[in-house]
Structures are given as C-alpha cells and as structure tokens.
N, C-alpha and C positions, 0 to 999 in steps of 0.2 A: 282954185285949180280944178279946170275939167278933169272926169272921173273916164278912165279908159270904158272901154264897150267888152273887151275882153278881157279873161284870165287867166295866167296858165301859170300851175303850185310850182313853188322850188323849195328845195327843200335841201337844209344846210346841215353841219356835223358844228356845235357848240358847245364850250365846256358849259356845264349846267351852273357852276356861280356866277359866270358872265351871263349866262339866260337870267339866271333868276333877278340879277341887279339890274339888266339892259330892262326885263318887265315891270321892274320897281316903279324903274325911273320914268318908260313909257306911262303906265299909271300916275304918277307924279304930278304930270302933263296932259293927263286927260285925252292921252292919244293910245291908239292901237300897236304893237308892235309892225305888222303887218304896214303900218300908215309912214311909220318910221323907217324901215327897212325899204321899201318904193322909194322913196324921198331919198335915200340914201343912194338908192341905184342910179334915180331919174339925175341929181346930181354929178355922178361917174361920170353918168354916160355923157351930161354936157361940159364936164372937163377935159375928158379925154378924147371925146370930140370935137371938140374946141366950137359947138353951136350948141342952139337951144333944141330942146327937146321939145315933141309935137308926137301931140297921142298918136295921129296920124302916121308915122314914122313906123314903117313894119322892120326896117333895118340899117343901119349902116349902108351905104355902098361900099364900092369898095375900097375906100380909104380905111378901112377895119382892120386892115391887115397892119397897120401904121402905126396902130392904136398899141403895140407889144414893145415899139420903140421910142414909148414916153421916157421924158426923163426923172431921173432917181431923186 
C-alpha cells in the first residue's frame, strides 16, 4: 500500500484498558497502532463511500453530506 505524502495528528479520548490491549495486540502483530488505526479509517471511508480510496483524494465531494444517512 502507497504511503501518503502527508500528515496531520488526530488525537482521540480512550479508556486506557482498551489502549493498553488495542497496543498488546498491535505489538502481537508486529504492526504500529498508528498503522492499524489508518487502515481502520482508510477502510470507513471506502465503506461509507462506497469507492476505493486514493492517497490522492484530498476530500469527499459532496456526496459527504450523504455519508450521516448510512444505514444502521
């Protein structure tokens, strides 16, 4: 998988047992959290997109708005 060109931090609120087992397991796996949580997004975003994702991609148009009436 190409590696984006850019990066910009996000930074989330987690209970710290779920940190601490989510880094076990990352470790486990010989991957990074950081590796895991990308993958997790890049993911989302081609589900609820409903296309593939492309580094290239700086945003949704605006089919985004659309994206809050997935189903349950």
């Amino acid at each position: 998988m190409p590696t984006e060109n850019r990066t910009a931090r996000l930074t989330i609120l987690i209970d710290p047992r779920k940190k601490a087992v989510f880094e076990r397991l990352c470790a486990a796996e010989d991957t990074t959290p950081s590796q895991v949580v990308r993958r997790l997004i890049r993911e989302y975003i081609e589900q609820a997109s409903g296309r593939p994702w492309h580094a290239e991609d700086e945003a949704l148009p605006d089919e985004a708005s659309g994206l809050h009436a997935r189903k349950k």
